[in-house]
C-alpha positions in Angstrom: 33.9 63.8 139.3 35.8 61.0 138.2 37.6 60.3 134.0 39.3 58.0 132.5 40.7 58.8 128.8 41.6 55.5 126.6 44.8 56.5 124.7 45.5 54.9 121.6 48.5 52.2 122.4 48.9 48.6 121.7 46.4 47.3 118.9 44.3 50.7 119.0 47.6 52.7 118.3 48.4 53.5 113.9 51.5 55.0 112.2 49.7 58.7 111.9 48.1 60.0 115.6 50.5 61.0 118.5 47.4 59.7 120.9 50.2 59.9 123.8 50.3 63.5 122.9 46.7 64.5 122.2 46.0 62.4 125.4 48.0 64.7 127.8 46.1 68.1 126.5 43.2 66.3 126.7 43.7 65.7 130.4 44.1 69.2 130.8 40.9 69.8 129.4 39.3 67.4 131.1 41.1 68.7 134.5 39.9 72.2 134.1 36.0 71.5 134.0 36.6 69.7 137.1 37.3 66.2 136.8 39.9 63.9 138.4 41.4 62.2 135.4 43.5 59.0 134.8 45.2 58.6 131.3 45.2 54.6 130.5 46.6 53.0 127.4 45.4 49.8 128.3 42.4 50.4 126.9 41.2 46.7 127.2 42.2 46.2 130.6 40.7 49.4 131.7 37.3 49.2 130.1 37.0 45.7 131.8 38.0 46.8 135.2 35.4 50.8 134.5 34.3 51.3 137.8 30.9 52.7 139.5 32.7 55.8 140.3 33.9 56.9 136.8 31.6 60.0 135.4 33.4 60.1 132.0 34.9 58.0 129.2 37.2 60.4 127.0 37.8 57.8 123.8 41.1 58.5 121.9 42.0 55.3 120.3 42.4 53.7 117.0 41.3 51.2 114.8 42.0 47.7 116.3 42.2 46.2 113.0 44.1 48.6 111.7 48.0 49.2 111.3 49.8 49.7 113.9 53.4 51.9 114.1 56.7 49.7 113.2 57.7 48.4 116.4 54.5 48.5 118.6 53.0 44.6 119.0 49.6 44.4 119.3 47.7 41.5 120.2 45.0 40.4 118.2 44.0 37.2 120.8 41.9 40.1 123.4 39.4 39.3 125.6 37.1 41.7 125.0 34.7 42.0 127.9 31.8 44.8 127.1 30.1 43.9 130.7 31.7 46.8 132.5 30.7 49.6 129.8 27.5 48.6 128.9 26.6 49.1 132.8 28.1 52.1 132.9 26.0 53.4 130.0 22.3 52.1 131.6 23.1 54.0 135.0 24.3 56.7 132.7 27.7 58.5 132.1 29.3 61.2 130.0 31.4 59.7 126.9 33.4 62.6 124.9 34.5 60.1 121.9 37.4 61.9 119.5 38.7 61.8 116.4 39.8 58.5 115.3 36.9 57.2 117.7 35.1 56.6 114.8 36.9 53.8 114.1 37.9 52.4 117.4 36.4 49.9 120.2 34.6 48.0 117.1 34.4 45.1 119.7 32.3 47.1 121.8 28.6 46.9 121.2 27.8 49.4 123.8 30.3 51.8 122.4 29.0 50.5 118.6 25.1 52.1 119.4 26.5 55.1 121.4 28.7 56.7 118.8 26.2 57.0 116.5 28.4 57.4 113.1 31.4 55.2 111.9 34.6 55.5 110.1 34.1 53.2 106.9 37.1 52.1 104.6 36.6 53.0 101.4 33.5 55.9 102.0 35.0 57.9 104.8 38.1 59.8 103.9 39.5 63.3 104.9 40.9 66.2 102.9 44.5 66.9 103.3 45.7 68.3 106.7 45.5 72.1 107.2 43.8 75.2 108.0 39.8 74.5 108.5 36.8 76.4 108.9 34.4 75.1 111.7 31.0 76.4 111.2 28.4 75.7 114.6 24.9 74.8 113.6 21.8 74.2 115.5 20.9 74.4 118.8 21.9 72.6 121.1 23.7 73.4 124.4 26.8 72.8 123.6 26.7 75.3 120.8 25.6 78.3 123.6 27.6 81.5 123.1 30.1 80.0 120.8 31.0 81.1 117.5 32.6 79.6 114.3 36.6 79.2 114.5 39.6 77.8 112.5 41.7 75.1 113.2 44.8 73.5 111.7 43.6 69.7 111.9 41.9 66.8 109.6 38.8 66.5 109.1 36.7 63.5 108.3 33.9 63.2 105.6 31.4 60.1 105.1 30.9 58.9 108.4 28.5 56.3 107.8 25.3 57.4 110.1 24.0 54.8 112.1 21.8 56.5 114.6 20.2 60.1 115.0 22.8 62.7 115.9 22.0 66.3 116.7 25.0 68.5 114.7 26.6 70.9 116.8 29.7 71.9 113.6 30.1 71.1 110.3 32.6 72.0 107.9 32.2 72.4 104.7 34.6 70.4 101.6 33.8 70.5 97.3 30.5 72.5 98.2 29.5 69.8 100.6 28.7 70.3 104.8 29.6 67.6 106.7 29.0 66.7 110.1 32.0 67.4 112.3 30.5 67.4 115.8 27.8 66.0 117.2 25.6 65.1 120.0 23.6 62.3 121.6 21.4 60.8 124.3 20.4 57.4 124.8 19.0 56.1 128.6 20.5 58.4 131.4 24.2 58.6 129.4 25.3 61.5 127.0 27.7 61.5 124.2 29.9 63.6 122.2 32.1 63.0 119.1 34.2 65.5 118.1 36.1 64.6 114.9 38.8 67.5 115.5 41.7 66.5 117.3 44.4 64.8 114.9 47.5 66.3 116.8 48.1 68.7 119.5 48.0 71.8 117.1 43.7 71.3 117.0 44.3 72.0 120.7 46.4 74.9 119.7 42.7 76.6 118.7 41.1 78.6 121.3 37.7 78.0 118.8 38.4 74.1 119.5 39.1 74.6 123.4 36.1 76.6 123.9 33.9 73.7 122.0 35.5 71.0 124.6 34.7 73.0 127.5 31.2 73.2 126.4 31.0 69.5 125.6 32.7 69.0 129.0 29.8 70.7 130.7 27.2 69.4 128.9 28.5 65.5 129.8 28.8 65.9 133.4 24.9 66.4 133.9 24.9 62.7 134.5 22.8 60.6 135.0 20.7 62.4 132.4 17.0 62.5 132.7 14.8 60.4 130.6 12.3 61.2 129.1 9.7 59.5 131.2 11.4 61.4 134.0 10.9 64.4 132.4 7.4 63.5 132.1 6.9 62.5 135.6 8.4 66.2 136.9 5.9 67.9 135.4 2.8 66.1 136.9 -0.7 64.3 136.4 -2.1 66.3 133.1 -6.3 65.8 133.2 -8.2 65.7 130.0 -10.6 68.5 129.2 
């Protein structure tokens, strides 16, 4: 199996994530459940040039339109070219989106319908940095044999929802759950978005590594069936 992670540099770097850093224990993740992985920060180039071969998209990138750190130049003149991706997602691939994903490849209207929730200025926000209680809901197979864990990271609240997501953690902030992992499937492709992940210190918790194993697993049964396959595996029904 083949990965490619898209670390935050150029225009989708900011002043606050050490993507560079979160990128490189990322790739040991992604190593250990298997995959060969390549670390790009061109993440224009390299989602132009996403070839057949590649199994997984690992998304750790900023805001385009956002700030950027004091002395990186980012050019706002790209060529964005979504042809590449959006193949990628009808034959169907894995896509583990984190963290700042929420508000990165906004260019992208493959990546747009996949992530299901956004980052919005001015709704979303995060509590201070610090010690976090990750609580796993539902069902779903990612959440299989795992149990709630703490984490020094941010979290993010208000994602503005803009497809159906199946939770997989919450946490919980002034009374409130929010959704802090989730998944989805759309066509034969599967995706994740774990919000965790602000510096290397989320990677720190063995909770947090044992979620992104899981995750791992669950994305590489690609292509995914659909649901008309599904249908078709279980045969002609007659009516009585």
């Amino acid at each position: 199996m083949r990965a490619i992670i898209l670390s935050g540099a150029g225009r989708y770097a900011d002043p606050w994530h050490p993507y560079a850093e979160t990128s490189a224990r990322l790739a040991e993740l992604v190593a250990a459940a298997g995959y060969d992985v390549e670390v790009r920060d061109d993440v224009d180039a390299a989602l132009a040039a996403l070839r057949d071969d590649v199994d997984l998209v690992v998304v750790n990138a900023g805001d385009p339109d956002g700030p950027v750190p004091d002395g990186v130049e980012a050019d706002a003149q790209v060529e964005v070219d979504d042809t590449a991706l959006a193949a990628a997602m009808d034959r169907g691939i894995g896509v583990l989106a984190m963290h700042a994903s929420a508000s990165s490849l906004r260019d992208y209207p493959a990546f747009d319908h996949a992530i299901g929730a956004r980052w919005e200025p001015e709704v979303s926000w995060h509590p201070p940095f610090g010690e976090a209680r990750v609580h796993l809901v539902g069902t779903h197979a990612v959440c299989e044999g795992l149990d709630d864990f703490t984490v020094e990271d941010e979290r993010y609240a208000n994602l503005r929802l803009l497809e159906v997501i199946e939770p997989i953690a919450e946490h919980e902030e002034g009374g409130v759950r929010h959704p802090l992992v989730w998944a989805r499937e759309f066509g034969r492709s599967r995706l994740v978005y774990d919000a965790l992940g602000h510096d290397a210190r989320s990677y720190d918790s063995a909770g947090h590594r044992a979620l992104l194993a899981r995750a791992l697993e669950w994305l590489s049964h690609v292509p995914a069936p659909t649901a008309d396959d599904r249908r078709g595996a279980a045969g002609p029904t007659s009516a009585t």
